[in-house]
N, C-alpha and C positions, 0 to 999 in steps of 0.2 A: 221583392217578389213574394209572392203568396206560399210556402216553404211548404204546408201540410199538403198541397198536387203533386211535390217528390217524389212521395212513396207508392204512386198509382203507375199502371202500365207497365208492372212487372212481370217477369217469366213466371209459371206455375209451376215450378220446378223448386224444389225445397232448399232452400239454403241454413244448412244448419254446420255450425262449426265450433267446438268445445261442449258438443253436446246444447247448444242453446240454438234458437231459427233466428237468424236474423231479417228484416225484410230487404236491405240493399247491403251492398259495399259500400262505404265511402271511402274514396280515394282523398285523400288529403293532401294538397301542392300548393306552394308557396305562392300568394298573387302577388309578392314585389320581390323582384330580382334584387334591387338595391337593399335589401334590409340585410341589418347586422346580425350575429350570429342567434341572440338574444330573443331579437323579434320572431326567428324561425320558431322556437320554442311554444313560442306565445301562437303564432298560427296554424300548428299542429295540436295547440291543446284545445284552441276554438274550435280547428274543425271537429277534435274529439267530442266536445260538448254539445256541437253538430248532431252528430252521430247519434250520441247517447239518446235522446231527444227525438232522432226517428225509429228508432230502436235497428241502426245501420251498424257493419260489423265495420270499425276504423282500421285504413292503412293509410301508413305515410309514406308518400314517393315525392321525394323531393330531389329532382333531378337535373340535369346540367342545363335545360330549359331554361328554368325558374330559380336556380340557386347557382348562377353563375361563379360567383366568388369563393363559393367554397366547396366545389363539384371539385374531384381527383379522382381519375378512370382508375386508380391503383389501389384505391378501398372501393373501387365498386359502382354502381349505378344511382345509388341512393343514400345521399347527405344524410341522412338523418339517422340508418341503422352504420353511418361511419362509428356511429357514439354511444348510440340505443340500441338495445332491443324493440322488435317492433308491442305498438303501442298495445295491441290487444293479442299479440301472437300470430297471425299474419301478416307476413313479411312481403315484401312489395315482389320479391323474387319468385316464390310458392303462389301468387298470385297469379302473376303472369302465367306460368306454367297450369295454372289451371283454365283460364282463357285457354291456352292453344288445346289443352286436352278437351276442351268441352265439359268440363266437372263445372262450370258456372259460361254467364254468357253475358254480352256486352249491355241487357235490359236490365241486369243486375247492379249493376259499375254506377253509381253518381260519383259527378263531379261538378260544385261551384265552379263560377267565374272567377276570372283575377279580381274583378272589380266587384262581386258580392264576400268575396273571402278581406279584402281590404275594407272593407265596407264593416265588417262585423269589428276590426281588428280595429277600427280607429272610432265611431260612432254607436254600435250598440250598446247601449244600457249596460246589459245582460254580461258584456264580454268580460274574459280574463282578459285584464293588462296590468299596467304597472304605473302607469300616471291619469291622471282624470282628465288632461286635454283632448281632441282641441273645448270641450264644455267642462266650464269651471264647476266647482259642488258647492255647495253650503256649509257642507261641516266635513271639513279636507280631514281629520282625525277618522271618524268613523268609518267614512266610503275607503279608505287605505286599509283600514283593519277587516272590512269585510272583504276588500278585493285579494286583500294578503290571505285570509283562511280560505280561500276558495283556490285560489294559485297554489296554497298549502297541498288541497284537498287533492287537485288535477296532478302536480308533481309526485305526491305520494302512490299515487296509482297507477300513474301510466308512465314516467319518466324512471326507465331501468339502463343504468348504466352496462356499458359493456363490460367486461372482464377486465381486456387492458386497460379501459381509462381507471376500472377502479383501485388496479395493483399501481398502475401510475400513480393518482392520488395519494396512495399511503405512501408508495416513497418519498415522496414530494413532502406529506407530512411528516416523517421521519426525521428529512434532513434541514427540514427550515423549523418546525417550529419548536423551540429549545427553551422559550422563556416562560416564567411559571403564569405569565400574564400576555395575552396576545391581542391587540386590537387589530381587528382589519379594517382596511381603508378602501374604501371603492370610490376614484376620483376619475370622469372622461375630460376627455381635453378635444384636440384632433376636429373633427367635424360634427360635435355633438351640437344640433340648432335649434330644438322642437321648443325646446324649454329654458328657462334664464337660468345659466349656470352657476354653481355656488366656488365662488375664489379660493385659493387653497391658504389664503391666511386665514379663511373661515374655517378648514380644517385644522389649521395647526390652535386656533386657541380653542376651540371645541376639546379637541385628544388634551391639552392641556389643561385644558379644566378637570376634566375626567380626570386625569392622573392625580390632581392634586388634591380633588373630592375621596378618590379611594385609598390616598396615602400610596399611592406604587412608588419603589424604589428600584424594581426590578418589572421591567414587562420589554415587550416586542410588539411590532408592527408589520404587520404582513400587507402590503402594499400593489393595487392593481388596481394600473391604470395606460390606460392608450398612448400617453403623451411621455415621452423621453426626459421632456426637461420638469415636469412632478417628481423623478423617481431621483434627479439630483436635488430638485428642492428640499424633500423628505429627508434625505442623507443628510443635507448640509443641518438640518432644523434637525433631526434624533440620529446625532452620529452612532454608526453600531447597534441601533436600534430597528430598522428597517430587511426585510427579508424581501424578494420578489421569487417571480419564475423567470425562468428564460426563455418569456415572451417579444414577440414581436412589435415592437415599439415604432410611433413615427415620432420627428423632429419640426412638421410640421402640421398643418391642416388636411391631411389624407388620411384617414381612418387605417389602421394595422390592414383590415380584411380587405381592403384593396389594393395593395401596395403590390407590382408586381415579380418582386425576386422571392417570394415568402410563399410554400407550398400553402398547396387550398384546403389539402386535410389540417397541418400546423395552426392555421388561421381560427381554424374552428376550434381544437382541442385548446389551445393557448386561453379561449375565454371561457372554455368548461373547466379548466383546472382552476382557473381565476376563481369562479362562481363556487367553486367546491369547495377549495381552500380556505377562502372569506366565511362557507359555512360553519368550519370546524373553528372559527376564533370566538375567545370571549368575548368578545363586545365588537358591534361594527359601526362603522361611522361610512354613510349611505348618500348619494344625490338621485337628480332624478332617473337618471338611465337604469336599464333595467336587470345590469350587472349584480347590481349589489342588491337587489331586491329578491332577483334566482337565490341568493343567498339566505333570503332570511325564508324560502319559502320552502330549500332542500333542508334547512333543520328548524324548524319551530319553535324553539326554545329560543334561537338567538334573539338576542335586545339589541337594539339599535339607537343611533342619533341619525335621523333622517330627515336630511335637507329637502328634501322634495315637497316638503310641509309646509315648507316658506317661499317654496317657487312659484311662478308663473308661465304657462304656457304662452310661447310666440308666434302669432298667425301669420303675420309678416312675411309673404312668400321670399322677398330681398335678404330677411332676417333669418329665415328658416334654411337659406342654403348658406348661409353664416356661422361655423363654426365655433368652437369654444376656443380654438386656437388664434382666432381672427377678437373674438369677442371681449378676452381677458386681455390682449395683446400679449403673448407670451413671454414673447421674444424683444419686448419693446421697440416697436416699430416706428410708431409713431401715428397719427390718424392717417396724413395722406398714402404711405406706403398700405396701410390695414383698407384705405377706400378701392386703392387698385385691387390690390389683392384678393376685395371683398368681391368685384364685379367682374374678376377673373374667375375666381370659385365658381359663383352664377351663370357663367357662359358655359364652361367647362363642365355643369350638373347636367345642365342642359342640353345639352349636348350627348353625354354621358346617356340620360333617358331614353331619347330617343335611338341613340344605337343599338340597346338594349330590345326595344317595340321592334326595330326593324329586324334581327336578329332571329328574334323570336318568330316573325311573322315568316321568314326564308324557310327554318326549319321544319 
């Protein structure tokens, strides 16, 4: 749609806040209910860039609507300041309360569609993400390093941690990282399907080279990953070498953030601490999801080995609800049990979606 008719047909009524006018609100809410903790990230910082762009003042309201899986009425109305501060200091709360007072009015409020906010998040040029599908690039080196300083650029300014997660953080660094050398590892497993996943003997002789390039005799491996049976592979391949969180793990093809005995605040904080912790390591070793990438973009200095440089994006809609746990066979199944299973997943995605459409459509 034609974006610069947005800013037309507003109240004459000044809206001015931190001492600057802005000419709208933009409200910012998630258009896929199913995205992982990672992806919210990513479509709060587009709609930010949104904003920026109309010269619109950003809030994020990401609410039980639109962020099913990780909404908990017991932090609040809105996913997003469970973790943050809000993005420009308007808080989705102070908002509201200005609505009902009459201090701003509903010609002020933009808000995209589900299907234009996905739209920017998977096909625009222009957008922050983290992989270049589903349109492959030319020169995969350069478009990563331009898409990484800009990701840099949007985290450093508008992604402010709460208090608790941040005294979280340091204990958490405190008590795991001990070794004068730390690699972090960011490996998905579970229902990761967008893109061809990279095998975790690809990790072990990767770390192992490295190790043997730098001469370490002493280092540590801070490890985070969705999949139960990586974090015993790890152990068995660097006995004593290995640190986690006490995150929420699956054993099989269900993603952590869906699973349902695992609170929905837990779900979220589990892959903020992940992404933080992997920041504060010497060296990370990265695929394509977009875990370990938050990481290199919340500290700038970090160096990586980044597999996503050798991947390829899967458009295959039968292959795309095929996870990493189906796709490596983890568990060695074998093909005909990984075929059922695979057209099990499929029905059950689908299924899944549409409950989600209808759901939404009731409320």
């Amino acid at each position: 749609m034609n974006d610069s008719r947005l800013a037309t047909g507003m109240s004459t009524a000044p809206l001015v806040f931190n001492q600057r006018h802005y000419d709208k609100i933009h409200v910012i809410h998630n258009g896929d209910p199913g995205a992982g903790f990672s992806a919210l990230i990513t479509y709060a910082l587009n709609g930010v860039r949104r904003a920026e762009s109309f010269n619109w003042l950003p809030v994020v309201d990401f609410t039980r609507n639109d962020t099913p899986h990780f909404y908990d009425p017991e932090y609040g109305n809105n996913v997003w300041e469970y973790y943050f501060e809000p993005v420009a200091d308007l808080g989705s709360t102070k908002l509201r309360q200005w609505l009902e007072s009459g201090k701003v009015n509903s010609e002020q409020i933009h808000r995209y569609t589900d299907a234009e906010v996905v739209e920017w998040h998977v096909i625009d040029p222009d957008r922050i993400t983290t992989f270049w599908g589903p349109t492959d690039v030319d020169d995969r080196q350069t478009w990563m390093a331009e898409k990484r300083q800009l990701g840099r650029e949007y985290v450093g300014k508008y992604v402010r941690l709460k208090p608790h997660i941040g005294n979280k953080l340091e204990r958490l660094h405190a008590r795991l990282f001990h070794a004068p050398v730390m690699f972090g590892v960011h490996i998905r497993g579970t229902d990761f399907s967008y893109a061809k996943p990279t095998a975790i003997d690809e990790y072990f002789v990767a770390i192992e080279t490295r190790i043997e390039q730098q001469g370490l005799a002493d280092f540590g491996i801070f490890l985070a990953t969705d999949q139960l049976q990586f974090v015993t592979a790890f152990n068995q391949r660097f006995p004593n070498r290995v640190v986690t969180c006490d995150a929420a793990r699956s054993s099989n093809d269900v993603a952590p953030f869906k699973l349902k005995d695992v609170s929905a605040y837990k779900k979220g904080e589990d892959v903020l601490l992940d992404i933080l912790l992997l920041s504060r390591c010497d060296y990370l070793f990265k695929s394509v999801s977009a875990v370990g990438e938050y990481a290199l973009w919340f500290n700038p200095r970090l160096e990586c080995t980044d597999f996503a440089l050798t991947s390829e994006y899967l458009p295959d809609k039968s292959i795309f609800w095929t996870g990493v746990y189906l796709k490596l066979d983890v568990d060695n199944k074998g093909p005909v049990r990984i075929a059922l299973l695979t057209w099990t997943r499929i029905a059950g995605q689908v299924i899944e979606n549409y409950w989600h459409r209808l759901l939404r459509l009731l409320r």
